[in-house]
C-alpha positions as CSV (number, residue, x, y, z in Angstrom):
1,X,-10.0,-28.5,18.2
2,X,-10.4,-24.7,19.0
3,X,-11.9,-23.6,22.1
4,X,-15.0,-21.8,22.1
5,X,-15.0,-18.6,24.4
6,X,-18.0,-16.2,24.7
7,X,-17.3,-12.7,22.6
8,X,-19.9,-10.6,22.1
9,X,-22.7,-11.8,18.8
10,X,-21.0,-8.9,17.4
11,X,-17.7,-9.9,17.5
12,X,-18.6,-13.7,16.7
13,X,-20.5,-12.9,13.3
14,X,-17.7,-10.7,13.0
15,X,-14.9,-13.0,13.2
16,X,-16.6,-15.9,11.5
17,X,-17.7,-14.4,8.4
18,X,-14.1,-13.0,8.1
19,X,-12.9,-16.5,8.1
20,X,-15.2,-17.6,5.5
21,X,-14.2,-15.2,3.1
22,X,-10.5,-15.5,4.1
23,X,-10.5,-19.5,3.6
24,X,-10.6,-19.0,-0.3
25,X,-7.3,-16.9,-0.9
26,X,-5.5,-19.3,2.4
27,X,-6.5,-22.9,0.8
28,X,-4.4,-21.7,-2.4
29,X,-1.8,-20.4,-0.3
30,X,-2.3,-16.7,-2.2
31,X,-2.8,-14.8,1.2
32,X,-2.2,-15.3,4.9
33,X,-0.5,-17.8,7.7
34,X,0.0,-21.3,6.3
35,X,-3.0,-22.2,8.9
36,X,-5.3,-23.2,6.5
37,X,-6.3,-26.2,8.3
38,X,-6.8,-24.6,11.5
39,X,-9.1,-22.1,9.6
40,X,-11.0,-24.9,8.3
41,X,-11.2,-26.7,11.6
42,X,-12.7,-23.3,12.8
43,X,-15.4,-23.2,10.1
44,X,-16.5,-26.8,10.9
45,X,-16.9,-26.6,14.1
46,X,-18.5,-22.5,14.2
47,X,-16.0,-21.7,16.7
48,X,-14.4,-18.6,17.4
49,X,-11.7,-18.4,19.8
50,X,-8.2,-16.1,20.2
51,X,-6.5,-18.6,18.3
52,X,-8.6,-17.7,15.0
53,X,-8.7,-14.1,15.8
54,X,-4.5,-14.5,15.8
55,X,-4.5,-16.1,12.2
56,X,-6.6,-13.7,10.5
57,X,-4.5,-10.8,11.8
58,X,-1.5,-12.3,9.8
59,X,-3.2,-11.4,6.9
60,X,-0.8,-8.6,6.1
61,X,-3.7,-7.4,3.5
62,X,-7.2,-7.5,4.8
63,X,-6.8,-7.1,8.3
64,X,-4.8,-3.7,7.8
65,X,-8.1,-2.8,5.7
66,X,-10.6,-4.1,8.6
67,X,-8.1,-1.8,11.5
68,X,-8.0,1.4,9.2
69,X,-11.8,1.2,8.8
70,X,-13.0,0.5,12.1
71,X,-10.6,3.5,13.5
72,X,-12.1,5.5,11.3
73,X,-15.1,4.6,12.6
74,X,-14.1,4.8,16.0
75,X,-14.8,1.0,16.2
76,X,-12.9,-0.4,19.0
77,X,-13.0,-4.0,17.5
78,X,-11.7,-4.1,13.4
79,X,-13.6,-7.6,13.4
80,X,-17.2,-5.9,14.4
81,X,-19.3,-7.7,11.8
82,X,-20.2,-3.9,10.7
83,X,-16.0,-3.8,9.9
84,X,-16.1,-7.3,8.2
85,X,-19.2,-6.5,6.0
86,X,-18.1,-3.0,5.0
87,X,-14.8,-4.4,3.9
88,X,-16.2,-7.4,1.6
89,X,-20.1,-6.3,1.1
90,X,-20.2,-2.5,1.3
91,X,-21.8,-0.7,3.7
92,X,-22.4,3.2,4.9
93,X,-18.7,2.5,7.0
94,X,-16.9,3.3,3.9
95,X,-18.5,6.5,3.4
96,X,-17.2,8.1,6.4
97,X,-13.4,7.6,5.6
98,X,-11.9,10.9,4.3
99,X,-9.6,10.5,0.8
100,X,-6.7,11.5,2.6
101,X,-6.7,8.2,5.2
102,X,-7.0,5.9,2.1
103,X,-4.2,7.3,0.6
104,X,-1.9,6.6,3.0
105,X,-3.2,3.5,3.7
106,X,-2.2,3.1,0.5
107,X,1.1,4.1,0.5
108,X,2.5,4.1,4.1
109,X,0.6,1.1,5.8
110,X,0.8,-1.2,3.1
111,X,3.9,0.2,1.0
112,X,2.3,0.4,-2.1
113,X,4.3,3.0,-3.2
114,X,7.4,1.6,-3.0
115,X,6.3,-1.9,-4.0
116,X,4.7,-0.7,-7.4
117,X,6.7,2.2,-8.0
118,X,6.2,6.0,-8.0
119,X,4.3,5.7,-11.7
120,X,1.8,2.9,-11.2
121,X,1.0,4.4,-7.3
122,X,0.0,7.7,-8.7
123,X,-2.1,5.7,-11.4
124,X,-3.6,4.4,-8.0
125,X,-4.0,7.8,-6.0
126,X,-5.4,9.6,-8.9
127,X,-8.6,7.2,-8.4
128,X,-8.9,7.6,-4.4
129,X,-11.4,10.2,-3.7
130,X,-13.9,8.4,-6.3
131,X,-12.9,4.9,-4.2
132,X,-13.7,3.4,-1.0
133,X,-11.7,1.0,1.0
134,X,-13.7,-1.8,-0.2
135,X,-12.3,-5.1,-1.0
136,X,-13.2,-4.9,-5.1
137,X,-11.7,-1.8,-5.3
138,X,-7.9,-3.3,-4.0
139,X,-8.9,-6.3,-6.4
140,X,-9.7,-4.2,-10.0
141,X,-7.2,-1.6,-9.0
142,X,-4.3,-2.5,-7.4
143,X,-3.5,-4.1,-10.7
144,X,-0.5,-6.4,-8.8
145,X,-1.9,-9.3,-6.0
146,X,-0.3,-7.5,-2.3
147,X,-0.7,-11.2,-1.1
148,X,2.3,-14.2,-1.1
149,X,2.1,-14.1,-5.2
150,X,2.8,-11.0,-6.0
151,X,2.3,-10.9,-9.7
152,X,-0.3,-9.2,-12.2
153,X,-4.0,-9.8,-12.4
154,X,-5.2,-11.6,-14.6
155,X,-8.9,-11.4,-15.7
156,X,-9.8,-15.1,-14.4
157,X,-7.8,-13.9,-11.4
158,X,-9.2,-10.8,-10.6
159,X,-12.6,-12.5,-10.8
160,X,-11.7,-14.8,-8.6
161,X,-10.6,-12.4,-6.6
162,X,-13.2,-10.3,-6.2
163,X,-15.9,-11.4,-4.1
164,X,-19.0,-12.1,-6.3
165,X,-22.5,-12.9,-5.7
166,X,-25.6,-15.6,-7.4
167,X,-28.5,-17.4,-6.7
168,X,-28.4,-21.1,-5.9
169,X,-30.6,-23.3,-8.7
170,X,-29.5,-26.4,-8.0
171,X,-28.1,-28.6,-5.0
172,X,-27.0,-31.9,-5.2
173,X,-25.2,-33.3,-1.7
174,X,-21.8,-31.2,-2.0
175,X,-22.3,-29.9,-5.5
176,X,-24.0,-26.5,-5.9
177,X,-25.0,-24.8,-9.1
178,X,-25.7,-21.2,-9.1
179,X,-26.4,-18.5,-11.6
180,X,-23.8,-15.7,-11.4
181,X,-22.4,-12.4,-13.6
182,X,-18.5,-13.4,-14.5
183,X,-15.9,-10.4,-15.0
184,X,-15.8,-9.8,-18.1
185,X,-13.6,-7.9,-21.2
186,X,-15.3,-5.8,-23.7
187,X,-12.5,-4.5,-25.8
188,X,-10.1,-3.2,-22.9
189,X,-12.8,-2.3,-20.4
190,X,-14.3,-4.6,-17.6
191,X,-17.6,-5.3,-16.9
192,X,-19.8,-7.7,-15.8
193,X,-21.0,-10.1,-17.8
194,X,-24.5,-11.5,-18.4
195,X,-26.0,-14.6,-15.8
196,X,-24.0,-17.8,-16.2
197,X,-23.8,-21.4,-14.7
198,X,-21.6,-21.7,-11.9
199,X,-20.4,-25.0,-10.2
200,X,-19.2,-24.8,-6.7
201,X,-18.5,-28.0,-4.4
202,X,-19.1,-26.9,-0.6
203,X,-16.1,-27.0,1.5
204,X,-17.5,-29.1,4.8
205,X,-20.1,-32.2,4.6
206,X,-20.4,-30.6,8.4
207,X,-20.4,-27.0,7.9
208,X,-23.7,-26.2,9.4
209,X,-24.1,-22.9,8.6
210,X,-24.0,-23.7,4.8
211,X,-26.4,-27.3,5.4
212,X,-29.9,-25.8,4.3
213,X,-28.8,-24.0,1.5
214,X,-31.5,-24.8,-1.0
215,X,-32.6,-23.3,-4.8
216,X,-33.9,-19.3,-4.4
217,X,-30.8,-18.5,-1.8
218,X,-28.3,-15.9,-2.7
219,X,-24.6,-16.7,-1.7
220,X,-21.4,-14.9,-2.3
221,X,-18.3,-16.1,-3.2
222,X,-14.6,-15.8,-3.1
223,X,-11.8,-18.2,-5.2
224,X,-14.5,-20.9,-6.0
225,X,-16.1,-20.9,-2.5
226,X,-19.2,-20.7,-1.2
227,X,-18.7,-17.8,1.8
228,X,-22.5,-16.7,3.0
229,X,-26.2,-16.5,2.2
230,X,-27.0,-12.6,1.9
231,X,-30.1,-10.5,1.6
232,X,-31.1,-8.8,-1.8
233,X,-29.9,-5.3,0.5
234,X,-26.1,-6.8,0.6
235,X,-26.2,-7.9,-2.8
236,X,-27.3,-4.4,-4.0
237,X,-24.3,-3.3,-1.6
238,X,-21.9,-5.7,-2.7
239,X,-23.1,-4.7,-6.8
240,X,-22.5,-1.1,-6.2
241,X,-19.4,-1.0,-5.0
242,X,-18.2,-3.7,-7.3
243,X,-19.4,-1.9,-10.5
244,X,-17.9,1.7,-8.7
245,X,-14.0,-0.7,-8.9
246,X,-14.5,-1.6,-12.2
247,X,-15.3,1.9,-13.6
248,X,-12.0,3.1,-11.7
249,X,-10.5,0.1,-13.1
250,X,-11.8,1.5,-16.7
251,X,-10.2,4.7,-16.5
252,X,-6.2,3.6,-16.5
């Protein structure tokens, strides 16, 4: 089982939450090291050691996004839990990173260019200085998954993708039911929808940081899992940048 060492509480919310959010895409084999049981070791057991800090830098998509933003920053560590939660919450980080930097981001760190062609990529750059290197931007515009499946969005897709937020209504042992907005189409433009039922089973009978959630909590989510409890401020975070994507999204 991993070894725990003794980072920083920075680093360790850091690097945990990461690997919450990260375990969705990994357990369908859509993005990162074939370690997905490792990572799920690491989540039952709330340890944090080199070894999980190693996997999620094989992510050849999200940890690019957590390095460009904590340079910017002048953020020694791209795990920092301010890194982590301005790449899939939203926070003042994101603010801070000049138009040009995100475009070649874009292009030169993770190819885009060449991998969607001159056409589609200018589509994408056109939208840059209204964007911010957040994780829902990448999902509703980067119309193509940059991940080990590399074809087109689809709308159940991208709302997987996207991470999304409820309340908690109902939980029964493993089984949690939850009221959230689901990406929606309304003639060729997205939005979000109105509340609906969600079902979500919890990954770990002995994943402790998930064992008093109870009816009133607000969670996010990411491909059908449960990542985090969050405060109404992250959610108001997490809603503004999301709706910010999908008006982007809404203009190609």
């Amino acid at each position: 089982m991993p070894q725990t060492l003794t980072p920083s509480a920075t680093q360790l919310d850091g690097v945990s939450r990461c690997s919450r959010y990260a375990f969705g895409p990994n357990r369908l084999h859509l993005c990162g090291p074939d370690a997905n049981q490792e990572v799920l070791a690491y989540i039952g057991e709330g340890a944090v050691d080199l070894g999980l800090t190693h996997i999620l830098r094989g992510f050849a998509t999200l940890y690019p996004y957590l390095d460009q933003i904590a340079r910017s920053n002048n953020i020694r560590d791209p795990f920092d839990a301010r890194v982590v939660e301005a790449y899939w919450l939203g926070n003042t980080l994101l603010e801070t990173i000049p138009a040009r930097t995100f475009f070649q981001h874009l292009r030169d760190t993770l190819d885009l260019k060449r991998k969607y062609g001159a056409k589609q990529f200018d589509q994408l750059a056109q939208k840059i200085p209204q964007g911010r290197m957040h994780h829902s931007f990448h999902v509703m515009n980067a119309y193509k998954r940059t991940g080990h499946d590399a074809k087109l969005h689809t709308l159940e897709s991208m709302d997987s993708c996207r991470v999304s937020w409820g309340k908690v209504t109902e939980v029964v042992g493993p089984k949690v039911t939850a009221l959230r907005r689901p990406l929606e189409l309304n003639g060729h433009q997205l939005q979000l929808g109105q509340e609906a039922i969600s079902h979500v089973t919890r990954r770990l009978d002995n994943d402790f940081a998930l064992d008093d959630l109870a009816p009133g909590d607000l969670v996010t989510m990411h491909w059908n899992v449960i990542c985090e409890t969050v405060t109404p401020e992250q959610v108001k975070h997490l809603w503004a940048y999301t709706e910010q994507a999908i008006r982007l999204s809404n203009t190609t």
